[in-house]
MIFI-300339 format. One record per residue (C-alpha): residue number from 1; residue in three letters; chain; x, y, z. Coordinates in steps of 0.25 Angstrom, whole numbers. Example, Ala and Ser with C-alpha at 12.3 -4.5 7.8 and 13.67 -1.06 7.14 Angstrom:
BADO  seq  type  mol     c1     c2     c3
BADO    1   ala    A     49    -18     31
BADO    2   ser    A     55     -4     29
END
This chain:
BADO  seq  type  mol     c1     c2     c3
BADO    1   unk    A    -58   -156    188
BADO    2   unk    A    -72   -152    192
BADO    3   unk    A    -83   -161    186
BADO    4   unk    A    -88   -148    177
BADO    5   unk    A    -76   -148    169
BADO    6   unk    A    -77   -152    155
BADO    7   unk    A    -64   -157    151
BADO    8   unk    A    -51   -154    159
BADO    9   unk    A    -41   -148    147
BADO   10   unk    A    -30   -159    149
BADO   11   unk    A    -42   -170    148
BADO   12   unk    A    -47   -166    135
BADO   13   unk    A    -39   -175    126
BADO   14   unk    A    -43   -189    133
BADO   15   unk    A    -57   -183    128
BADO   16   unk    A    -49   -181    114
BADO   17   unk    A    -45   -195    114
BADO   18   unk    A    -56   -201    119
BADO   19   unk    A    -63   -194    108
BADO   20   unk    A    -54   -196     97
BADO   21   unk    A    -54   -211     99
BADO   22   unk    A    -67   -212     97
BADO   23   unk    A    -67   -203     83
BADO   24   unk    A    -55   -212     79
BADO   25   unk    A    -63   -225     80
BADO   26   unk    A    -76   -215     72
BADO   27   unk    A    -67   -212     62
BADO   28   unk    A    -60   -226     60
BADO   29   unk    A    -75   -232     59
BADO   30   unk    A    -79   -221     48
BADO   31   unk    A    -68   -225     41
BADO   32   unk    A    -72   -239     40
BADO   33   unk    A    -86   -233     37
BADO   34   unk    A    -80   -226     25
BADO   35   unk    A    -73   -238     19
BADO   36   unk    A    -85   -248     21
BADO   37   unk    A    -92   -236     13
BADO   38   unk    A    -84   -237      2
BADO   39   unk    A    -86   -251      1
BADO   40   unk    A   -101   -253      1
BADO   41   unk    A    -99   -240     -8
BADO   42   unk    A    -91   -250    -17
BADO   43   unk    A   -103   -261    -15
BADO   44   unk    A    -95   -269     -5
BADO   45   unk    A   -104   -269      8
BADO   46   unk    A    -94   -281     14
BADO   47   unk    A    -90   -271     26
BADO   48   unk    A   -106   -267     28
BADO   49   unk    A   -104   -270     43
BADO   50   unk    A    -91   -265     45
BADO   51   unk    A    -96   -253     41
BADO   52   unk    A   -110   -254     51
BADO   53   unk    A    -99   -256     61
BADO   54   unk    A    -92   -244     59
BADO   55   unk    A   -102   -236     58
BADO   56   unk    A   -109   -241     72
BADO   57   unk    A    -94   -238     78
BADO   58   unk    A    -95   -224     72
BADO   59   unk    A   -108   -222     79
BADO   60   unk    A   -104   -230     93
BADO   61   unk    A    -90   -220     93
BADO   62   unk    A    -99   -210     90
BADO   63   unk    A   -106   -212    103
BADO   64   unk    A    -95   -211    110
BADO   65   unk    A    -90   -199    105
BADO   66   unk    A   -105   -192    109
BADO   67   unk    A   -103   -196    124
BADO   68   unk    A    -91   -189    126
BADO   69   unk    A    -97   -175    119
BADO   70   unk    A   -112   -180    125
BADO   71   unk    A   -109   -187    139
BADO   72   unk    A   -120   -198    143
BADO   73   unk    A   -118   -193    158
BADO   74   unk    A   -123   -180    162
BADO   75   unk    A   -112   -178    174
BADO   76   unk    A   -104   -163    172
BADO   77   unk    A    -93   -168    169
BADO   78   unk    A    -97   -177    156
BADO   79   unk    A   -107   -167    153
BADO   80   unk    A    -94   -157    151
BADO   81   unk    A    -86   -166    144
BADO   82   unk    A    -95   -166    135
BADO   83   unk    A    -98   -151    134
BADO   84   unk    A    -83   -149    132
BADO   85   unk    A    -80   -160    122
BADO   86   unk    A    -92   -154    114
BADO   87   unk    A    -88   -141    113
BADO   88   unk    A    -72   -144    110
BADO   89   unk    A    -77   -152     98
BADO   90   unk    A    -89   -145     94
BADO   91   unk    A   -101   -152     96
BADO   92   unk    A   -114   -148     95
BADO   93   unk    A   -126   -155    102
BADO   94   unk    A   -132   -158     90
BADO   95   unk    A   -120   -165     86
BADO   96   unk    A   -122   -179     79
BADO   97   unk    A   -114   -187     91
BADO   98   unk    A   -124   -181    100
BADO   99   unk    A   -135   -192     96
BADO  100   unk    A   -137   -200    108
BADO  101   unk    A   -145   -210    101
BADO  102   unk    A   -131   -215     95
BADO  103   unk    A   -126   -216    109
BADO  104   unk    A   -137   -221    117
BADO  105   unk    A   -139   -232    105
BADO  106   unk    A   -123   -238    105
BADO  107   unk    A   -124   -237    120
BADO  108   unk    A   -137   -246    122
BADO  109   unk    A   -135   -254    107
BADO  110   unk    A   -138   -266    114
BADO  111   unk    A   -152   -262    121
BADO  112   unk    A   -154   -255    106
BADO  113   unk    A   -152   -268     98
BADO  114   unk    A   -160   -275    110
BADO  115   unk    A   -172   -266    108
BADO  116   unk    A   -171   -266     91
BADO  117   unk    A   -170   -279     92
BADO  118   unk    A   -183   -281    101
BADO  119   unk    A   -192   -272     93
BADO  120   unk    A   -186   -278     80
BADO  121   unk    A   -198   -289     77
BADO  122   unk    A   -200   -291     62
BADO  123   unk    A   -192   -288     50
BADO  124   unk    A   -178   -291     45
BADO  125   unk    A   -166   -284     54
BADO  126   unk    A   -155   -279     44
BADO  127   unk    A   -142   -283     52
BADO  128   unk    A   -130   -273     43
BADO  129   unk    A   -136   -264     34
BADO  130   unk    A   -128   -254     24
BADO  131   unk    A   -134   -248     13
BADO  132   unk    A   -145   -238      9
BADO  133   unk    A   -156   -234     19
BADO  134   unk    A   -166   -245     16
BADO  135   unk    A   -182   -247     19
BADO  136   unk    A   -182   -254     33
BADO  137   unk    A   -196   -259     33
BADO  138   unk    A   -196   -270     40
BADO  139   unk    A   -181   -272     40
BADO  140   unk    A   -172   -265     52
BADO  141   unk    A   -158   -263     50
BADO  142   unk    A   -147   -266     62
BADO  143   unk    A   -136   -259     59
BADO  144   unk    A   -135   -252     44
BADO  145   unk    A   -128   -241     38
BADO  146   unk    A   -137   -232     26
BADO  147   unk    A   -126   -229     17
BADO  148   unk    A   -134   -218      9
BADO  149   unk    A   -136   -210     23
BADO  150   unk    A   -124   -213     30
BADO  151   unk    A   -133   -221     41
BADO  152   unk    A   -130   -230     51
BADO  153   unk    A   -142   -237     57
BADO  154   unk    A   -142   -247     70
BADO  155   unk    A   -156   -252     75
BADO  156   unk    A   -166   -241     70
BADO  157   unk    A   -153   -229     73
BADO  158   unk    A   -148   -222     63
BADO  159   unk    A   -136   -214     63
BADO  160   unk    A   -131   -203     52
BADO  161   unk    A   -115   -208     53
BADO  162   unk    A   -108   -196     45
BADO  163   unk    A   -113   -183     55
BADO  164   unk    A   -107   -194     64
BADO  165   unk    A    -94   -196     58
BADO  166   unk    A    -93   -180     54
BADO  167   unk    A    -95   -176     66
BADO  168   unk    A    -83   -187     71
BADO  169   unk    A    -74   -182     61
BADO  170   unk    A    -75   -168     65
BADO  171   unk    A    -73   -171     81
BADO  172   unk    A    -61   -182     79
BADO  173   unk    A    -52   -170     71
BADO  174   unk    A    -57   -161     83
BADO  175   unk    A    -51   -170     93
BADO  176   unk    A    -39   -174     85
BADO  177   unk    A    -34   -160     85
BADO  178   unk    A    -38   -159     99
BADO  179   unk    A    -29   -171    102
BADO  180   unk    A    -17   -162     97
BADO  181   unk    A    -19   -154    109
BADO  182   unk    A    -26   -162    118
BADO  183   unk    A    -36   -150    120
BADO  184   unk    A    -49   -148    115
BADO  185   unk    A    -50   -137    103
BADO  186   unk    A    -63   -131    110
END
């Protein structure tokens, strides 16, 4: 196989796995989302950081998925896996998983939290967070989740979760009818 070629046919479903073991774990994470959602909707916020936790997962799994449909090396055969996998699922380059910030932030989360707390000098440092949006004077939130917008926010980022989890949804039942065959669609 020459180093041009995308994806070899009879290799495409260890991409499918590989793929749909990480939508799994997305999808197992928004459903623990959805029933610490419930309870905080019900006034119990015991489960708070459960559910910071799941949502980080959500958006460490996330980055995963972006370096197989957007490889971090530029060689031709990375670069065409990635162009393959793309097309076979659909994604456009203005796709939510495309945000390199998410990846380059989980991959260097040490040197980030390093950096934050550096430049972090006066004022009171929120450690869990779950509730509305709320005035940050003075005050800087570590990890938090803004109910009212669906927000998760770690050391000044801010990710939207659901185009996130959408956009999960729709590749995972691409890839699972794909694992029928063990073919891509596209």
């Amino acid at each position: 196989m020459s180093e041009e070629c995308k994806i070899w046919f009879p290799h495409e479903i260890f991409y499918i796995e590989g793929l749909l073991s990480i939508t799994r774990t997305i999808l197992s994470e928004k459903n623990v989302v959805v029933t610490v959602l419930d309870q905080i909707q019900e006034g119990d916020y015991e489960n708070e950081k459960i559910l910071i936790d799941a949502v980080q997962n959500i958006c460490t799994q996330a980055a995963l998925i972006s370096k197989f449909f957007w490889p971090v090396s530029r060689t031709k055969i990375h670069k065409g896996r990635g162009k393959r996998l793309r097309e076979a699922y659909e994604i456009h380059e203005q796709n939510c998983l495309k945000d390199k910030q998410v990846r380059n932030f989980i991959e260097h989360f040490d040197e980030k939290l390093d950096l934050y707390l550096s430049e972090f000098t006066a004022g009171t440092i929120i450690p869990i967070y779950v509730g509305p949006r709320i005035d940050m004077e003075a005050k800087q939130i570590f990890r938090g989740y803004f109910l009212n917008e669906a927000v998760f926010t770690i050391l000044h980022l801010e990710y939207k979760i659901i185009p996130i989890i959408d956009e999960i949804e729709r590749i995972h039942l691409l890839l699972e009818q794909d694992f029928i065959s063990g073919r891509f669609s596209n």
